[in-house]
ZAMARGU-4260 file (C-alpha; in steps of 0.2 Angstrom, whole numbers, plus 5000, padded with zeros to 4 digits):
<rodrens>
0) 5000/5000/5000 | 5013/5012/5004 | 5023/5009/4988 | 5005/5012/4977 | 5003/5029/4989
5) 5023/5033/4983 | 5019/5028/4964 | 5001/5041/4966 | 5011/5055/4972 | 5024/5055/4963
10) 5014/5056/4946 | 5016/5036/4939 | 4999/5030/4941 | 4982/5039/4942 | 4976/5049/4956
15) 4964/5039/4965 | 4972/5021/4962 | 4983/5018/4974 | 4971/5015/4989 | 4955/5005/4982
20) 4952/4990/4985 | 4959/4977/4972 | 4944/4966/4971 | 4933/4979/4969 | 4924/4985/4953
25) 4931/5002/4953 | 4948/4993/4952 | 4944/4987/4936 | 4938/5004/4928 | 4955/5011/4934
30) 4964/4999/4927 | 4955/5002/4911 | 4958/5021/4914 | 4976/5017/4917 | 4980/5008/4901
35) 4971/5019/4890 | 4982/5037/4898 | 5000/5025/4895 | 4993/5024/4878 | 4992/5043/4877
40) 5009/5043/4885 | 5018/5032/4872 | 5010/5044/4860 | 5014/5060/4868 | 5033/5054/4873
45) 5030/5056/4893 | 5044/5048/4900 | 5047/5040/4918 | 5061/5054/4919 | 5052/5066/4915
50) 5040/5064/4930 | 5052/5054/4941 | 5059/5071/4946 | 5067/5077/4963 | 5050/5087/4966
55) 5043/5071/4961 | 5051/5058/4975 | 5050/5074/4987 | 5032/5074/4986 | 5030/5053/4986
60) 5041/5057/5002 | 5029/5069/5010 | 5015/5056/5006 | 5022/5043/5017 | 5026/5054/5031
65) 5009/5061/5032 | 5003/5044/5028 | 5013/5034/5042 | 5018/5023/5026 | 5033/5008/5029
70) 5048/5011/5031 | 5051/5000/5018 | 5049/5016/5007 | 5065/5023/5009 | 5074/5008/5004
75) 5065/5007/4990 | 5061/5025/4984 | 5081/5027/4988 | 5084/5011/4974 | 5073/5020/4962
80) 5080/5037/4963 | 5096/5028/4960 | 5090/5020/4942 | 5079/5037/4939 | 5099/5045/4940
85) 5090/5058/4952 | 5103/5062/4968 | 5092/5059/4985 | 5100/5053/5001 | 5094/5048/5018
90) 5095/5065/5025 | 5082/5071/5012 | 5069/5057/5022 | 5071/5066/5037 | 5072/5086/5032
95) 5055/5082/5023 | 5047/5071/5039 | 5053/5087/5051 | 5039/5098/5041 | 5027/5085/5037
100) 5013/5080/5051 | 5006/5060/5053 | 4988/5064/5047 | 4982/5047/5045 | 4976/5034/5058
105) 4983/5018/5048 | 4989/5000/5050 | 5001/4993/5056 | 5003/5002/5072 | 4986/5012/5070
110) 4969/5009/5068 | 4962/5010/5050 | 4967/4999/5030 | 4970/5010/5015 | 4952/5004/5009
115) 4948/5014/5025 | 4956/5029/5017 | 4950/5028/5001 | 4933/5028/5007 | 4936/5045/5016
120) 4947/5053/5001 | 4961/5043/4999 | 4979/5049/4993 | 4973/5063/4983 | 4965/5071/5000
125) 4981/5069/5010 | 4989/5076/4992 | 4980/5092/4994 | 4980/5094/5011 | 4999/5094/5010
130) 4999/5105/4995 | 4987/5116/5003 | 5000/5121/5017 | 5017/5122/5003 | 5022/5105/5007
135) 5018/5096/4988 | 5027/5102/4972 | 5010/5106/4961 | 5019/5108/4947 | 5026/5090/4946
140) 5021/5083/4929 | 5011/5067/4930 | 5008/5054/4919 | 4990/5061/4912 | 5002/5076/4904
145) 4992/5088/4919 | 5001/5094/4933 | 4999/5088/4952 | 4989/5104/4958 | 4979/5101/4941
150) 4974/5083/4946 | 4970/5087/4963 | 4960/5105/4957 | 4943/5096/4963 | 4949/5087/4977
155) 4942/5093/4992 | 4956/5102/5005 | 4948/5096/5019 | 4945/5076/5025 | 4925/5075/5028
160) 4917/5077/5043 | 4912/5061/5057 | 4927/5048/5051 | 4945/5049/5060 | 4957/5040/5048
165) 4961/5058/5041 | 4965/5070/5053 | 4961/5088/5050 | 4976/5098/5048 | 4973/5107/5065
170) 4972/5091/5073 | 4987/5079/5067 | 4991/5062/5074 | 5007/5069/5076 | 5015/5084/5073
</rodrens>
């Protein structure tokens, strides 16, 4: 799940896939969806490296911070910047994690499954909150051809009302 939240943010797979449920219906629409924009890509020349940016693993970064994601993501976001030939280190892990407030309530050590999350907004809510308050690269191409603050335009800056696996951004799980 946290590696489907990294590949969200950083503009590789469409926003809204990363956290439904894989049996469910909508799965198969996205994945339909998906095929038919890598298409598009091919066409228009989009390239990984041209999305895979710094801004780009920055903003997958922020995303598991505010997430609570594995730490599995570091080893593996670290390997991929490595192929992508984009310099990132360890240190840039934790300058990102000291800005970036736990805003969701998820497992393993909380409460609430990224279906959970999806139900209540899912990575493109966390995405705009963090954009929201300067902490998201909007202008981060993804692989639709639209920017980052294009794809999440729509997407309200608030999580709704009566849940608690989104925290509001007054009210973080941590800071």
């Amino acid at each position: 799940n946290t590696m489907s939240s990294v590949i969200e943010a950083m503009g590789m797979s469409l926003t809204g896939s990363a956290s439904m449920a894989a049996e469910d219906a909508e799965k198969a629409e996205s994945a339909a969806r998906s095929g038919a924009v890598l298409v598009e890509a091919v066409k228009a020349q989009r390239l990984p490296r041209q999305i895979m940016t710094r801004k780009a693993f920055e903003n997958a970064i922020a995303v598991v911070m505010a997430t609570g994601g594995s730490t599995n993501a570091v080893l593996h976001l670290l390997a991929i910047a490595h192929a992508a030939e984009v310099p990132l280190t360890l240190d840039d892990f934790e300058t990102i994690r000291a800005r970036v407030p736990v805003l969701c309530d998820l497992k393993p050590s909380r409460r609430y499954v990224i279906t959970d999350l999806h139900k209540v907004g899912g990575i493109p809510l966390v995405m705009r909150m963090l954009l929201d308050h300067g902490l998201l690269h909007g202008d981060c191409l993804t692989i639709t051809g639209r920017t980052v603050a294009e794809q999440l335009r729509d997407v309200p800056g608030e999580p709704p009302a009566n849940q608690d696996v989104i925290r509001p951004w007054s009210s973080p799980m941590y800071a």
